[in-house]
N, C-alpha and C positions, 0 to 999 in steps of 0.2 A: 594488550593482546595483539597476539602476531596471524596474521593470516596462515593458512596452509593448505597444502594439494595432497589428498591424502594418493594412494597408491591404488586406489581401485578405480577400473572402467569409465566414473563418470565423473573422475580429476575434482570429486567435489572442492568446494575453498570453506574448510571447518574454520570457526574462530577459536582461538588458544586461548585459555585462561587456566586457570588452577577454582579444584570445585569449591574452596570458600568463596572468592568473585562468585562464581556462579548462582550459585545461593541465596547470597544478599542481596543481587540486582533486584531492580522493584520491575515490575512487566515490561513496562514501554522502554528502560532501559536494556532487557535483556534482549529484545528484539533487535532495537539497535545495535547490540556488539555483535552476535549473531551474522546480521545482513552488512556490517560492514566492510568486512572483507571481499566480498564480491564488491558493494558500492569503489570499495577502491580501486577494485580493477578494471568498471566501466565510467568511471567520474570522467567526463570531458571527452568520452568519448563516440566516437560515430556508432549510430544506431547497428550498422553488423557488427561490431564488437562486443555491442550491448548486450544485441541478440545471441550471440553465440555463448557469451558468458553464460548469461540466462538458462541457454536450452542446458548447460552442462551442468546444471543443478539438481538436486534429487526433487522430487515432485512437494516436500517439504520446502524445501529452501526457497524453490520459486514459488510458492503458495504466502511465504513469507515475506519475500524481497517485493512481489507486487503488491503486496497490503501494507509493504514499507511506505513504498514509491507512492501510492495515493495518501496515505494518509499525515505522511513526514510532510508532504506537501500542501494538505487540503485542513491541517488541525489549528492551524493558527487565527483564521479570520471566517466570516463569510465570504468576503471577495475569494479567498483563495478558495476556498469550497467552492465558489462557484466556478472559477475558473479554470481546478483543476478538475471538476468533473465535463467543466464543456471541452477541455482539452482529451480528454482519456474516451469519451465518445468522439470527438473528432478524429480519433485513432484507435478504431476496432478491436485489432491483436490486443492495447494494451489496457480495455474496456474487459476483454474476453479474458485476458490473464489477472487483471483483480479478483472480476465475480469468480471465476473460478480458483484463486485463494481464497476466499470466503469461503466458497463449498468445501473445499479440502478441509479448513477447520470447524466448518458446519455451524460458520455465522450466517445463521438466517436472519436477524434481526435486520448485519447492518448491509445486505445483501437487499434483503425489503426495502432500507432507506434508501440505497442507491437508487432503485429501479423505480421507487417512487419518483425521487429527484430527477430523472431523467426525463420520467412521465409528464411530469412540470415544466420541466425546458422544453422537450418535444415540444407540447402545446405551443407552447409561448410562441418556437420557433418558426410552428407551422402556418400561426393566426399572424406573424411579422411577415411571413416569407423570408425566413433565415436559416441559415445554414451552421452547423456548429463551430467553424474557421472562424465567421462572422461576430462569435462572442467575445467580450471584453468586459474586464471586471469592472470598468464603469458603467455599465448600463444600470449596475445595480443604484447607480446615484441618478441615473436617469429614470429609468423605473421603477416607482415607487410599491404598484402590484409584484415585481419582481423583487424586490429586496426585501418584501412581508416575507413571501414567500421562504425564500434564500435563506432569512433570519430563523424565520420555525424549523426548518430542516437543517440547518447549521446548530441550532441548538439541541434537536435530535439527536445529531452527529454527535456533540459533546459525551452527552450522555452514554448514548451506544458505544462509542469506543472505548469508553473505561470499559467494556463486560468482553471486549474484541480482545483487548490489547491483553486481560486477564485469560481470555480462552487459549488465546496463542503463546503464552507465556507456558500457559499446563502443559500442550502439547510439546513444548520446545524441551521445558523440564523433562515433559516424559519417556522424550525421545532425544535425549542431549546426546546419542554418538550419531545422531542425522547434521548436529552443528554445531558442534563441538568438540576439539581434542581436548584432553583435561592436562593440563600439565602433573609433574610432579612436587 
């Protein structure tokens, strides 16, 4: 699948395929070919790049591409769950452009688990005297209260994002000229 810029106002970057592909991708797959053509044209690059990609997405695509970017990042481990959630609250914009991918596809569940997860570091953060910069994915091997923690809600996560990664797949389906050109 080849990226492309289609011809209207907001230069979107649709992913190309032909609709049998389309079809058979299984969710988490389909998401990723989708957001990957944007991902190629910000990979390695400086945050205004990123930024401006981003803004030239249709309210889809970026509701998409930042439920990418957490979750591409944060599905593997508990450490990364933990780390990329202390990273995305150390950086407000990019805390604010998830939850609000969530609401766009109106996952409240994993929108609930975030803001719990957050609620839990705050604390942690505020009874340490720590600052979100401050975080590192080893405390969880220091912290044993912290890593119960981290553990129950990283397995939450598991759970919640198979029903995520299913919601965002229907809409993508439902709405495939939002991110997709079809070939012939």
């Amino acid at each position: 699948m080849k990226p492309m810029q289609t011809g209207n106002k907001d230069l979107m970057v649709l992913a190309v395929m032909n609709k049998r592909e389309f079809n058979s991708l299984e969710d988490e797959r389909l998401g990723w070919a989708c957001t990957e053509p944007t991902f190629s044209q910000i990979r390695a690059k400086d945050m205004a790049v990123k930024a401006k990609v981003i803004s030239d997405l249709s309210e889809g695509q970026r509701a998409l591409c930042m439920f990418r970017v957490f979750y591409g990042h944060a599905k593997n481990s508990e450490m990364e769950y933990y780390g990329w959630i202390s990273h995305l609250l150390q950086n407000p914009d990019m805390w604010s452009g998830v939850m609000s991918g969530l609401s766009f596809f109106g996952d409240m569940k994993m929108s609930r688990l975030l803001e719990e997860t957050k609620e839990v570091l705050e604390t942690r953060n505020r009874r340490l005297g720590l600052e979100w910069k401050d975080a590192v994915i080893t405390d969880l091997d220091r912290d044993k209260e912290l890593n119960a923690e981290v553990e129950r809600l990283y397995r939450r996560f598991q759970l919640v994002s198979t029903a995520s990664l299913k919601a965002i797949a229907a809409h993508i389906r439902a709405n495939a000229d939002e991110f997709v050109r079809f070939e012939e």
